[in-house]
N, CA and C of each residue as an Amber inpcrd file, in Angstrom:
protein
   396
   1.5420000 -18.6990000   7.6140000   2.3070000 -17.4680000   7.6980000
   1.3500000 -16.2870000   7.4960000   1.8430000 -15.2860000   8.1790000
   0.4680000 -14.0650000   8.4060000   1.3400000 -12.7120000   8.5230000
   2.6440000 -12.7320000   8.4330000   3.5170000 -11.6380000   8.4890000
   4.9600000 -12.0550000   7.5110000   5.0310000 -10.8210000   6.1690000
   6.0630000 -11.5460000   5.5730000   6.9250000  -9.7430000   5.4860000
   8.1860000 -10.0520000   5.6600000   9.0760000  -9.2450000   5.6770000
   9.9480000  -8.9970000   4.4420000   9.9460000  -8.4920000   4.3690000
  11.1510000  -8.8140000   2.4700000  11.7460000  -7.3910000   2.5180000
  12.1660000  -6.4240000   3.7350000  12.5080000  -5.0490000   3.6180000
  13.7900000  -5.5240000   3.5230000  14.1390000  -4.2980000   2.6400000
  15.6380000  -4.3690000   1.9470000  16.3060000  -5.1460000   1.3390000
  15.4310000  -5.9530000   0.5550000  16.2140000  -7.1720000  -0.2460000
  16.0510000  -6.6520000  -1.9070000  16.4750000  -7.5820000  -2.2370000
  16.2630000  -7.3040000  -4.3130000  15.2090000  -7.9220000  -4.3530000
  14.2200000  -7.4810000  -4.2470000  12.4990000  -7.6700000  -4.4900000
  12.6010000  -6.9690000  -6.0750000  12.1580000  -7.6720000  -6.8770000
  11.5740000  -7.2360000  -8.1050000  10.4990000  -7.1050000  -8.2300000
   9.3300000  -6.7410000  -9.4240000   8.1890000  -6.6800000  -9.7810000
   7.9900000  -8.0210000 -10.2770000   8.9970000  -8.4480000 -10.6900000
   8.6610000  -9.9680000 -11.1810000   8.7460000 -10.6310000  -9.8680000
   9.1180000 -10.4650000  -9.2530000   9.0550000 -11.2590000  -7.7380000
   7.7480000 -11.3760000  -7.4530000   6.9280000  -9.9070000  -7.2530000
   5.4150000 -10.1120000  -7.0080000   4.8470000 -10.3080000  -8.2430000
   4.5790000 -11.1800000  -8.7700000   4.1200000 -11.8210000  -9.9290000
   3.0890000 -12.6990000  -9.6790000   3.9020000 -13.5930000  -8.9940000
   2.9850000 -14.8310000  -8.8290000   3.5180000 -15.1310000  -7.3460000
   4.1500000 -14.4070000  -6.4270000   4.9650000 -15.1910000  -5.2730000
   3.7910000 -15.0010000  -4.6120000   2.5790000 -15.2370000  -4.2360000
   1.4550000 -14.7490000  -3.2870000   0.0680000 -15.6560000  -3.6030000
  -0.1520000 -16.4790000  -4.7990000  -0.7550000 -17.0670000  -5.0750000
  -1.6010000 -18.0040000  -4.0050000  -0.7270000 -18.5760000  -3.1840000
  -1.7110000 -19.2900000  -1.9730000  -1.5140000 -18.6380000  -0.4510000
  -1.5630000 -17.4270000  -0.5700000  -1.0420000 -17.2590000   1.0180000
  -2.1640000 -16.0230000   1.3700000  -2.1760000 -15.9760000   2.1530000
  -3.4870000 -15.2420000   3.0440000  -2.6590000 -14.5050000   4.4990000
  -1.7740000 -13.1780000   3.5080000  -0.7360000 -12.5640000   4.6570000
  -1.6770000 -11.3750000   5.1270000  -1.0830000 -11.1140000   6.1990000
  -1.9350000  -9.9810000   7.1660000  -1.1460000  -8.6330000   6.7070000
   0.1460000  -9.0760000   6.9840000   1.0810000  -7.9040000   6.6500000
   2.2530000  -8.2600000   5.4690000   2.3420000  -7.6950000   5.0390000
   3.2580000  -7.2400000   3.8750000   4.0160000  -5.9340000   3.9180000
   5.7860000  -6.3620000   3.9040000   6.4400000  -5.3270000   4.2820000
   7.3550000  -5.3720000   2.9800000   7.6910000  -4.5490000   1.8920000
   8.4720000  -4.3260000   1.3670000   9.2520000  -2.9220000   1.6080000
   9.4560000  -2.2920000   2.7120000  10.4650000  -1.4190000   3.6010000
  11.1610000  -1.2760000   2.1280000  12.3330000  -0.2570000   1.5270000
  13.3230000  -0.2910000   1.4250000  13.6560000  -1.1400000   0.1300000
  12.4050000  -1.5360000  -0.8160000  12.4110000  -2.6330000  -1.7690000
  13.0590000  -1.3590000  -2.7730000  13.9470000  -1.0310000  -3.5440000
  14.0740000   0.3340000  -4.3190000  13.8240000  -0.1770000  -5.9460000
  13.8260000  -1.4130000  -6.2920000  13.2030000  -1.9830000  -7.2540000
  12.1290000  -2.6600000  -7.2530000  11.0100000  -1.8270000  -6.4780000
  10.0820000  -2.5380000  -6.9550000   9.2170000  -1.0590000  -7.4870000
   8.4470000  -1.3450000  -8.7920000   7.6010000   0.3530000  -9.0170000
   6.1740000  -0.5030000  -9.1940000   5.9970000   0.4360000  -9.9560000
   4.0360000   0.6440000 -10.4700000   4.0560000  -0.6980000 -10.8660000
   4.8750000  -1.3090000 -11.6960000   4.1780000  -2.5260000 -12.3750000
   4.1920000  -3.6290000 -11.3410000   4.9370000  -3.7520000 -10.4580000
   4.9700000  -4.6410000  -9.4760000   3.8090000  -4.4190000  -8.5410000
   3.1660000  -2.8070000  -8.2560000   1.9120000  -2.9140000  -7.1850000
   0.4520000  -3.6860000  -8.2910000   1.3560000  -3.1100000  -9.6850000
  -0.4610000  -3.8400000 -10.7440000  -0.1900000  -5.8300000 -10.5330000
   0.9300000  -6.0160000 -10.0700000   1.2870000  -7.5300000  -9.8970000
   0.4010000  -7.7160000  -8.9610000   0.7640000  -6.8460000  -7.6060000
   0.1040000  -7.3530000  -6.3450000  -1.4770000  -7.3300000  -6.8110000
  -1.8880000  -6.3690000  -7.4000000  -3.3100000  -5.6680000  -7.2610000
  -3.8260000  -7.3730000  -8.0970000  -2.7450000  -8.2050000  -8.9050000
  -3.7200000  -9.4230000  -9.8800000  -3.6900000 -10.3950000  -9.2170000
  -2.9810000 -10.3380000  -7.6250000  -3.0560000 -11.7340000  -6.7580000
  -4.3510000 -11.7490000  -6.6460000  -4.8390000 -13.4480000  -6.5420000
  -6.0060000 -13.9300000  -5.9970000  -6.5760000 -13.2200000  -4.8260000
  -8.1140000 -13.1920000  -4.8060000  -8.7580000 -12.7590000  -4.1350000
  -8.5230000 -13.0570000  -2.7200000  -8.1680000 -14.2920000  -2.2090000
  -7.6230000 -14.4360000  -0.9380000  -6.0570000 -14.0230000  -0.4470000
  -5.5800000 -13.2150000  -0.9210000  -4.5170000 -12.5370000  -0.8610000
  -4.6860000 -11.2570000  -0.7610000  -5.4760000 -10.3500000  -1.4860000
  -6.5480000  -9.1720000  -1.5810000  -7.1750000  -9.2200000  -0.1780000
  -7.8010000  -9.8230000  -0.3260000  -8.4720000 -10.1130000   1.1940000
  -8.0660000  -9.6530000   2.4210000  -7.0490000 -10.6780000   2.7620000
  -6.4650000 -10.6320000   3.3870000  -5.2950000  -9.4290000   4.2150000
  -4.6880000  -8.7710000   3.2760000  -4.0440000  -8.0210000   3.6230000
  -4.6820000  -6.5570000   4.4350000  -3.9880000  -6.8990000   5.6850000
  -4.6650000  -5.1470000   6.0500000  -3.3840000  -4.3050000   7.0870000
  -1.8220000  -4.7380000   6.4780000  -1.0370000  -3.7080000   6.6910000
  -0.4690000  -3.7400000   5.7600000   0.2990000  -2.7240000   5.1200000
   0.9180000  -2.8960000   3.9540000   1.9200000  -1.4510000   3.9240000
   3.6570000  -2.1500000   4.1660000   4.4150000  -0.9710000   4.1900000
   5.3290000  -0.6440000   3.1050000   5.4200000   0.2100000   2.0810000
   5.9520000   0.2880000   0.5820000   6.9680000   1.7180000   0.8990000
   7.1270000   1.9790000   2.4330000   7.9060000   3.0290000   2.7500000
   9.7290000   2.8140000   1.9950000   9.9190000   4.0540000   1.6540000
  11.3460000   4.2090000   0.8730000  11.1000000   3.0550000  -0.3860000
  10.0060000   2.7830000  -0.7200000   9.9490000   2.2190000  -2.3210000
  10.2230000   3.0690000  -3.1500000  10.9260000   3.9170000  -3.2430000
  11.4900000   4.9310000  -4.1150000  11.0470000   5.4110000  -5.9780000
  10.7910000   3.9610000  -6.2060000   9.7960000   4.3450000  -7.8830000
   8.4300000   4.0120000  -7.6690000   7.9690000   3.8900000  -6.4220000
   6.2380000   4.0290000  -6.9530000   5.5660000   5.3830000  -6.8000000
   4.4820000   5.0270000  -7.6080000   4.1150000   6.7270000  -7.9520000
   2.5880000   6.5480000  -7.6240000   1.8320000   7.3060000  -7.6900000
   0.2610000   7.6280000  -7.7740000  -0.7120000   6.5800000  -8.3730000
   0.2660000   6.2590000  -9.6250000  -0.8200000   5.0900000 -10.4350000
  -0.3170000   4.1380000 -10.1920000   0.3230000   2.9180000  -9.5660000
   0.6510000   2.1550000  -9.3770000  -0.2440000   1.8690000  -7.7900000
  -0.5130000   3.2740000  -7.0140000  -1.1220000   2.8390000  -5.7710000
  -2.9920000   2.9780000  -5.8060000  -2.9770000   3.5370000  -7.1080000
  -4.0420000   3.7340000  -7.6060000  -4.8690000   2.7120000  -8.2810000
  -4.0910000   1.4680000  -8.9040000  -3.9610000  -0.2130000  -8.9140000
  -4.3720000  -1.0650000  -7.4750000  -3.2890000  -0.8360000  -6.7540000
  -3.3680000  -1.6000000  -5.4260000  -4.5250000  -1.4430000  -4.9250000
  -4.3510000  -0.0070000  -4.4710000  -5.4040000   0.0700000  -3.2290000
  -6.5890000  -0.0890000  -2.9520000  -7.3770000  -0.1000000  -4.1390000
  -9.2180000  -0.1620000  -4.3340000  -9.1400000  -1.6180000  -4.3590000
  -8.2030000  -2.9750000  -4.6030000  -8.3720000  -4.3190000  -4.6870000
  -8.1500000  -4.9970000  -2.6820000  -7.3110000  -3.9130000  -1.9610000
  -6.7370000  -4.1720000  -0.7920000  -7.9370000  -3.5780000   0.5060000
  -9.3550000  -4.4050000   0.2490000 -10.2310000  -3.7110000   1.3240000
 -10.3060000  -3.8880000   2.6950000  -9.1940000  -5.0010000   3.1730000
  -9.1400000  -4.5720000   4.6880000  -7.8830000  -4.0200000   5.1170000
  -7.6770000  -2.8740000   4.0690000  -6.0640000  -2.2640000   4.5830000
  -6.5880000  -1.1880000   5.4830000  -5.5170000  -1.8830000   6.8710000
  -5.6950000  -1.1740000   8.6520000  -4.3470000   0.2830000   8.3380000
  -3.5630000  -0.3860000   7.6860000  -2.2120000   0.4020000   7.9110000
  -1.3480000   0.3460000   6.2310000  -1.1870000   1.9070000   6.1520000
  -0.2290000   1.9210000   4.8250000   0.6550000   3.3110000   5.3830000
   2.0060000   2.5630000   4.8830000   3.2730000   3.1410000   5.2590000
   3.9180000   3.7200000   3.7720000   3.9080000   4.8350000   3.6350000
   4.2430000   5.4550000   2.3910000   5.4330000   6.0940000   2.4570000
   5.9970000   6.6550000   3.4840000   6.9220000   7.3230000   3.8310000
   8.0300000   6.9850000   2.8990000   8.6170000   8.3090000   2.6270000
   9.7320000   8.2590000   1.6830000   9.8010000   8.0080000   0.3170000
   8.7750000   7.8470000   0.2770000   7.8680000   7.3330000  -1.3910000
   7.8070000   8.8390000  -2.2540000   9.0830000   9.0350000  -2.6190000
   9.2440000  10.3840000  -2.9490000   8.0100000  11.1180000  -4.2830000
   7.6110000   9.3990000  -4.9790000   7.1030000  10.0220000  -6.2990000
   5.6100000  10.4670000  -6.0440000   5.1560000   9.6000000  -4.5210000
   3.8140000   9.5650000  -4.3700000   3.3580000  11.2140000  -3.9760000
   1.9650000  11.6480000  -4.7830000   1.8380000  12.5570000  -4.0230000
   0.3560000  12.5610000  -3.4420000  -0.0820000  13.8990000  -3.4700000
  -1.5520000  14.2760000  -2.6300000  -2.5920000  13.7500000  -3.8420000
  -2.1920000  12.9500000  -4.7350000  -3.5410000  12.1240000  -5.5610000
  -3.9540000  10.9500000  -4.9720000  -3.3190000  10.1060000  -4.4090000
  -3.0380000   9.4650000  -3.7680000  -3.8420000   9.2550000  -2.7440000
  -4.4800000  10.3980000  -2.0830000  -5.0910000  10.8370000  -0.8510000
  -6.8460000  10.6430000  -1.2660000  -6.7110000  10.9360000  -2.8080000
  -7.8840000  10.2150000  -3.1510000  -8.7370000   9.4280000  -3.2180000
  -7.3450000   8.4420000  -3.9250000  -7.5230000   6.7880000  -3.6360000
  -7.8790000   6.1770000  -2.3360000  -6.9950000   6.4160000  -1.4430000
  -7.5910000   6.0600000  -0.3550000  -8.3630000   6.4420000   0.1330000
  -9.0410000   7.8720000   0.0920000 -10.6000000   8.3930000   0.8420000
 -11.6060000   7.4690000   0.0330000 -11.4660000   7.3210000  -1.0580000
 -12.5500000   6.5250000  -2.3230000 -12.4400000   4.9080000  -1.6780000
 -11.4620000   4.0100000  -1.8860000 -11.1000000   2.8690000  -1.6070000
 -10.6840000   2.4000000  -0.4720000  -9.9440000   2.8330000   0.8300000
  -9.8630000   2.3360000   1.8720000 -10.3020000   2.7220000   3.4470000
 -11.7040000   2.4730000   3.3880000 -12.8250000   3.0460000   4.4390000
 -12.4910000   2.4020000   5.7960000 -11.2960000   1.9570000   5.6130000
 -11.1280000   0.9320000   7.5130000  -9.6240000   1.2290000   7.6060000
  -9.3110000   2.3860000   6.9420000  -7.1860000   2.7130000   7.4560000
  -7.0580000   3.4460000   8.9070000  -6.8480000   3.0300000   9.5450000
  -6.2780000   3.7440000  11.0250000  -5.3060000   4.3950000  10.9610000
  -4.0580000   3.9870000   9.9640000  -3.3190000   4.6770000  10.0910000
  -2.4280000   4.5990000   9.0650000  -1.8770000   6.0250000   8.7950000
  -1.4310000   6.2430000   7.0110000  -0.3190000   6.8790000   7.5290000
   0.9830000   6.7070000   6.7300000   2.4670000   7.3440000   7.1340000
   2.7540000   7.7480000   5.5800000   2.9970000   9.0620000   5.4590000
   3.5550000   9.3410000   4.6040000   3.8610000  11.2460000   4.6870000
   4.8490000  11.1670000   3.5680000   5.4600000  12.6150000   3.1960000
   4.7820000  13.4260000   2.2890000   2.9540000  12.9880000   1.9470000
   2.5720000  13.5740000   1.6670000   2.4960000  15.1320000   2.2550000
   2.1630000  16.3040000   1.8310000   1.5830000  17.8460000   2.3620000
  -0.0760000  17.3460000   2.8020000  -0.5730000  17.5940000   3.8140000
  -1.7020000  17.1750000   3.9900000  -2.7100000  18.4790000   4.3280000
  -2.8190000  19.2140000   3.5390000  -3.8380000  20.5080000   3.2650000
  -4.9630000  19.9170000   3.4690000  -5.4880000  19.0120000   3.0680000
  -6.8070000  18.2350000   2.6540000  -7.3180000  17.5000000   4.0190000
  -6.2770000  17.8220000   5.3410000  -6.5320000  16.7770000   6.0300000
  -7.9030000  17.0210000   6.9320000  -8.3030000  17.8520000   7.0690000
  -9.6850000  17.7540000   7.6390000 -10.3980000  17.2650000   7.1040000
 -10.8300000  16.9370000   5.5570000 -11.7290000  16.4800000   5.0990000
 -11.5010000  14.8510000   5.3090000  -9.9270000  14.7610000   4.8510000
  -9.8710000  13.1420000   5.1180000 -10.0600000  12.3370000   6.2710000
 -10.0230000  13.5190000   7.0170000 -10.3920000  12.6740000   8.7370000
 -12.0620000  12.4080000   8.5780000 -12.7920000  13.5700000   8.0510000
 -14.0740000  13.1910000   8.1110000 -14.2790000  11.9790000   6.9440000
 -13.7790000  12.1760000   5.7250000 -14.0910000  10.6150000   5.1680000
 -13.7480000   9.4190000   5.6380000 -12.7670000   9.0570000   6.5160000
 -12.2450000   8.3810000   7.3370000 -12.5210000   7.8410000   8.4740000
 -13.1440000   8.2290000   9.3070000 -13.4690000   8.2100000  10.4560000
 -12.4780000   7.0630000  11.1980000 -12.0740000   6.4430000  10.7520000
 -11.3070000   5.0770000  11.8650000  -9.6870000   5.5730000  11.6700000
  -9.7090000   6.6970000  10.8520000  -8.1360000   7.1070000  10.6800000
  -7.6750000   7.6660000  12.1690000  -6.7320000   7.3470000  12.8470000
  -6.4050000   7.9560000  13.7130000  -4.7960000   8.3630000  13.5250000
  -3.9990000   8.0330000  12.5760000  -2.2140000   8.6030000  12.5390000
  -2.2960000   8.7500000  10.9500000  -2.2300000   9.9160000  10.9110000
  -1.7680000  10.5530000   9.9110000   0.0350000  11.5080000   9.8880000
């Protein structure tokens, strides 16, 4: 399995706990998860290295309690993330924009409700970003 869907279900933080332990997914969609927050992305961020690995789409759009430090966990462990879907992620803001210029040097493409003032620079740290 290389694509797992779980949008709009009762996904907990305890769900991503340990549910990822042997799997080597490409994409990871929690769409619409509204219980899952920060402590559930520090869950993902303690999966095994071949899970880390692996992942390089990852959509947490309308996750409604994650915030800055919870993606600030994830994202520096997630180094072939192609695609992150933030949208609607009301708590996340332009710190955020950090993390990923610092930690994810191969994103093509980033969705979110961030204000993007900063965005010229992030295109130049970026270079493979093309949808902002």
């Amino acid at each position: 399995m290389t694509d797992l869907d779980l949008s709009d279900n009762k996904v907990t933080d305890v769900c991503l706990e340990s549910a990822f332990t042997s799997c080597s997914l490409k994409k990871l969609s929690l769409r619409y998860c509204d219980q899952v927050t920060d402590s559930g992305l520090v869950n993902l961020a303690a999966q095994p290295e071949s899970f880390k690995r692996s992942i390089e789409e990852l959509d947490l759009s309308f996750c409604s309690r994650i915030t800055d430090f919870g993606l600030s966990k994830l994202l520096p462990e997630l180094k072939r993330l192609r695609v992150l879907n933030l949208k609607g992620c009301r708590k996340v803001t332009s710190k955020t924009l950090e993390t990923v210029k610092s930690y994810c040097p191969k994103l093509r493409y980033l969705d979110s409700y961030i204000i993007l003032s900063d965005k010229p620079n992030l295109l130049d740290t970026l270079p493979l970003l093309k949808f902002i």
